[in-house]
C-alpha positions as CSV (number, residue, x, y, z in Angstrom):
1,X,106.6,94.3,98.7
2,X,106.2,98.2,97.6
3,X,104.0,99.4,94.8
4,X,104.9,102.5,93.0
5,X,102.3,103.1,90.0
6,X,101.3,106.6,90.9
7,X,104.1,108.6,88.7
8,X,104.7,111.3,87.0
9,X,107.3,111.6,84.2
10,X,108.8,108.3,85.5
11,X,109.1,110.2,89.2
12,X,106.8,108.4,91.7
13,X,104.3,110.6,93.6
14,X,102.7,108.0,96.0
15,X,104.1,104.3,97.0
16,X,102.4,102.2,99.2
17,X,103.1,98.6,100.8
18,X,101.9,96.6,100.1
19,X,100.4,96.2,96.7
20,X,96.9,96.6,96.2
21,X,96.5,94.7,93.0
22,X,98.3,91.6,93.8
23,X,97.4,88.3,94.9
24,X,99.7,86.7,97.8
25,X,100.4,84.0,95.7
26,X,101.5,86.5,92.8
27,X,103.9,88.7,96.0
28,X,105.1,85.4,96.9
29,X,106.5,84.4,93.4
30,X,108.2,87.8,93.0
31,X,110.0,87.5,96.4
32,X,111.0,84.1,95.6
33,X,112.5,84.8,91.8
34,X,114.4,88.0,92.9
35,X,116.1,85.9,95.9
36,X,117.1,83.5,93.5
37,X,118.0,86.6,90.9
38,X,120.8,88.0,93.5
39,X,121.7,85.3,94.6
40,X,122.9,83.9,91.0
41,X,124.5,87.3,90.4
42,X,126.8,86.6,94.1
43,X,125.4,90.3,94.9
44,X,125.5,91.1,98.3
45,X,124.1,94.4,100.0
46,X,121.0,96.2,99.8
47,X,119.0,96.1,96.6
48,X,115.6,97.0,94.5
49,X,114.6,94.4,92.2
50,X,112.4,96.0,89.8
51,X,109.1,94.3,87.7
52,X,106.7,95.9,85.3
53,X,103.5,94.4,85.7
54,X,100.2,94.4,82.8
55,X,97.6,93.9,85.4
56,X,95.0,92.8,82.3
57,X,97.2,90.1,81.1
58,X,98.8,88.9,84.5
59,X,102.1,89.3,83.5
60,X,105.6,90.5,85.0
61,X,108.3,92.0,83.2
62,X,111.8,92.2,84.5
63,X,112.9,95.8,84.5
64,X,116.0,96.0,86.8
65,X,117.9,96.8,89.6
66,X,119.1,99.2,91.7
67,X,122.2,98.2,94.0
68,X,120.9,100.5,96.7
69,X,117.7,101.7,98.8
70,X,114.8,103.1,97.2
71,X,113.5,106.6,98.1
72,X,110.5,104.8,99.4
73,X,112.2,102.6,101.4
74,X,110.2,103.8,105.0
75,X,106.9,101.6,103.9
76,X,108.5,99.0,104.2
77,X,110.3,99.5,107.9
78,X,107.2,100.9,109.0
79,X,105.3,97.6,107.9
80,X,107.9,95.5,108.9
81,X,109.6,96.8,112.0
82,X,113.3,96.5,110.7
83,X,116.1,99.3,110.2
84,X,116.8,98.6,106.3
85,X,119.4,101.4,106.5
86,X,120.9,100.3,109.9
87,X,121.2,97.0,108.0
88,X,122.7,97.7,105.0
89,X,125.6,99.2,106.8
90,X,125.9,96.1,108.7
91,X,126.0,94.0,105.3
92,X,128.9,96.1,104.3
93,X,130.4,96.3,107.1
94,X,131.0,91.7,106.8
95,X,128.0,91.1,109.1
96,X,125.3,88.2,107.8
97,X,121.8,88.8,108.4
98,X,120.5,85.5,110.5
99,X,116.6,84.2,111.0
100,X,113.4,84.6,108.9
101,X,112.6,88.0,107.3
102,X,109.9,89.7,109.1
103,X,106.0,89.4,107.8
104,X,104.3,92.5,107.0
105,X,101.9,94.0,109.1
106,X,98.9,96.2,108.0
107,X,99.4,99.3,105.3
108,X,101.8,102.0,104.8
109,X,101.8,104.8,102.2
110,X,103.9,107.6,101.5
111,X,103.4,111.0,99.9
112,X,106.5,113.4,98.5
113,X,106.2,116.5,99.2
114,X,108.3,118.3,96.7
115,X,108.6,122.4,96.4
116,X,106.8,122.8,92.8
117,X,103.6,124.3,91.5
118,X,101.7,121.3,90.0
119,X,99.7,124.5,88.3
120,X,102.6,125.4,86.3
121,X,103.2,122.1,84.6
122,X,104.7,121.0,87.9
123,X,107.4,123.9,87.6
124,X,110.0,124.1,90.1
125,X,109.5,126.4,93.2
126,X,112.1,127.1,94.8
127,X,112.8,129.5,97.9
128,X,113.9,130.0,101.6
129,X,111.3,128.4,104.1
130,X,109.8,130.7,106.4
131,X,107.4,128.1,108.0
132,X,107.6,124.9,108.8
133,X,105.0,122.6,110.5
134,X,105.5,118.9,109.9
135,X,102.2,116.2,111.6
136,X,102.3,114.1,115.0
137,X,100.4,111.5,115.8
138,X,99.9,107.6,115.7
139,X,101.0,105.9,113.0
140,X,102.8,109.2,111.1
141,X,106.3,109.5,110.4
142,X,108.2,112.5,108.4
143,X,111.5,112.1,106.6
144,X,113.0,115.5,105.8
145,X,116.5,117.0,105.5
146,X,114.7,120.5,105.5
147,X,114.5,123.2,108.4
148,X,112.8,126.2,108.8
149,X,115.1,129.0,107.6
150,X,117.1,126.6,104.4
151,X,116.8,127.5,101.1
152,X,115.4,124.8,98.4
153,X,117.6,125.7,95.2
154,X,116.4,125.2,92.1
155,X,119.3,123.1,90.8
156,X,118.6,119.7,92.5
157,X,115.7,117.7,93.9
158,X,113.4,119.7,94.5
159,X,111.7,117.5,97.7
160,X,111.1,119.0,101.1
161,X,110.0,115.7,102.6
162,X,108.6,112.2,103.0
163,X,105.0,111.9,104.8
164,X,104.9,108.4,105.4
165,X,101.7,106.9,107.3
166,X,101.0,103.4,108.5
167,X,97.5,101.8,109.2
168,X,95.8,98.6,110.0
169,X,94.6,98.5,106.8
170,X,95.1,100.4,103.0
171,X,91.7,102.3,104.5
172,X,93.5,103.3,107.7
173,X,96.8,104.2,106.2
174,X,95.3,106.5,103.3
175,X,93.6,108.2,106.3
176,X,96.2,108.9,108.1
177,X,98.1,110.4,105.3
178,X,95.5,112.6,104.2
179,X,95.4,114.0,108.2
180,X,99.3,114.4,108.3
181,X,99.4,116.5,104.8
182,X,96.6,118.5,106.2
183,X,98.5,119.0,109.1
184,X,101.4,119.7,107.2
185,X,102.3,123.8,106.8
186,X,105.2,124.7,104.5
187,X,105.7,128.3,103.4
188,X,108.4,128.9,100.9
189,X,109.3,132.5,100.1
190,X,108.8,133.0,96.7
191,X,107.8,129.3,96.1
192,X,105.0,126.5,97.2
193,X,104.5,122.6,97.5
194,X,102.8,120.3,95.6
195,X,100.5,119.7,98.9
196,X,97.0,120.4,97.3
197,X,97.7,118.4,94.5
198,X,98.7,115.3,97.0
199,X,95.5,115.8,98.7
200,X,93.4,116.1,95.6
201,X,95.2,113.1,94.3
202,X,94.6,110.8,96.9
203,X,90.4,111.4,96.9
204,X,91.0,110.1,93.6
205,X,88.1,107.5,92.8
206,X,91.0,105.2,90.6
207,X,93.4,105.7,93.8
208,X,90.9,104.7,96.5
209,X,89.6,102.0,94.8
210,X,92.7,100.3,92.8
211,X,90.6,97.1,92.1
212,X,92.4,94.1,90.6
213,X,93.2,96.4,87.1
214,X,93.1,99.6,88.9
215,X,96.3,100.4,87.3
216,X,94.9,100.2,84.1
217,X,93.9,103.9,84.9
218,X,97.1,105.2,84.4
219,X,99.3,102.6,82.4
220,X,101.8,99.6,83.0
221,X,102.6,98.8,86.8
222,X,106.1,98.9,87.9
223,X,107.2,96.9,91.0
224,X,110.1,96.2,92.3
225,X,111.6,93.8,94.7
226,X,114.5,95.0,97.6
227,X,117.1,92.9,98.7
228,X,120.6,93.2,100.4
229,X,122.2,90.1,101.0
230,X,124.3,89.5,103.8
231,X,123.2,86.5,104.2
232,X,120.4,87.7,101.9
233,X,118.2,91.0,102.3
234,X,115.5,91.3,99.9
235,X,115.0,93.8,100.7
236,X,102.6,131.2,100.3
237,X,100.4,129.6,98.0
238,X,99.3,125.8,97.6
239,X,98.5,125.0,94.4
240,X,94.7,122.9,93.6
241,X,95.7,120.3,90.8
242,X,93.2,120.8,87.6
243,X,93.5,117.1,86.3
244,X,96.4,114.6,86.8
245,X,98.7,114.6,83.7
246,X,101.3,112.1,83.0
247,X,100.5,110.0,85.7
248,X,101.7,106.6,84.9
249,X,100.9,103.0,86.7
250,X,104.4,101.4,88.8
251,X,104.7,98.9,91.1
252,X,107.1,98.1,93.4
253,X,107.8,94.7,95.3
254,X,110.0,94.9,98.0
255,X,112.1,92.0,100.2
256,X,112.8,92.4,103.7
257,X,115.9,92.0,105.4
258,X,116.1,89.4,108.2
259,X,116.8,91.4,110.9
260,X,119.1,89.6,113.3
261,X,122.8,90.3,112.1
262,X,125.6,88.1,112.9
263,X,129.4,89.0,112.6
């Protein structure tokens, strides 16, 4: 189960797993009507099922989904101990995935870190990276495809990396995330990261707290549910932000993949 409500222009900025705002009961029903979704649709591999949720009125709306892995995909290995990539190729490859899916255990969040100046309407900042210093420690990981010495063009995605961090609890997890983008140095020539902004963002009274209508604060939730069925899987400068525009509410549910696979 992954919520994604911190956006911006429909691009999420912070997911975590899982969701803050939901009941079990309410996680429960959307893990149970997107099994049953793919499953009457015969779909079989990985998957996002997707929801909109109006925290005020209690109410999910089907949005869609997306026959592949989400970009936030790490919260939910990290909380659940599987390999949803390692799995997915399995799927495809004929194997079926045997057992119960795994629970959940404790919090994970992630941050992107994307090269752009959230003090120029989040402009792209592009440039060759002349330093690079990505956080160790417990309960940190860092997915990146960047090293020190590439250029980050300005004609694609503009993300230099994923700072995932996994606590006991939401308290624990948000913690550790604000330590590893402390800890996190990234000099672009000619260019910056949207660090500050993350930092600033997540001492956030509305994102610390995310009460029961804590989304509210920024607009409809958006969740979404991942599966892949094998048998089934549901599953240099930095700029200071001066406000938080067009941030947008989303959740995100996601489904685990059973992790034993079977040929």
């Amino acid at each position: 189960m992954r919520d994604c409500s911190i956006q911006r222009k429909n691009q999420k900025v912070i997911e975590e797993s899982s969701s803050p705002v939901l009941t079990k009961g309410q996680a429960d029903h959307l893990r149970r009507v997107s099994t049953e979704l793919v499953r009457a649709a015969g779909y079989r591999g990985a998957g996002t099922v997707e929801y909109l949720y109006q925290p005020d009125q209690k109410v999910f709306t089907f949005l869609e989904v997306n026959t592949r892995l989400q970009v936030e995909h790490p919260i939910t290995e990290v909380t659940t101990g599987i390999d949803l990539v390692k799995l997915q190729i399995l799927v495809a490859g004929g194997a079926s995935l045997v057992g119960e899916c795994p629970p959940e255990f404790g919090h994970a969040v992630e941050a992107r870190l994307n090269a752009e100046d959230a003090d120029n309407a989040f402009a792209p900042a592009p440039g060759t990276v002349r330093l690079l210093r990505f956080p160790l420690g417990s309960g940190l990981r860092v997915d990146t495809g960047i090293a020190q010495g590439d250029v980050i063009p300005p004609d694609y995605d503009s993300m230099v990396a994923k700072v995932i961090a996994w606590g006991r609890d939401r308290s624990e997890a948000f913690a550790r995330l604000r330590t590893g983008l402390h800890e996190t140095t990234v000099v672009i020539d000619g260019g910056t990261t949207n660090k500050s902004f993350l930092l600033d963002l997540l001492d956030r009274q509305e994102v610390i707290s995310r009460r029961g209508n804590g989304a509210s604060a920024y607009g409809a939730g958006r969740h979404r549910t991942s599966r892949c069925r094998g048998r089934r899987v549901r599953g240099r400068r930095e700029s200071r932000t001066r406000g938080i525009p067009g941030l947008c509410a989303r959740r995100s549910t996601t489904r685990h993949p059973c992790h034993r696979p079977q040929r």
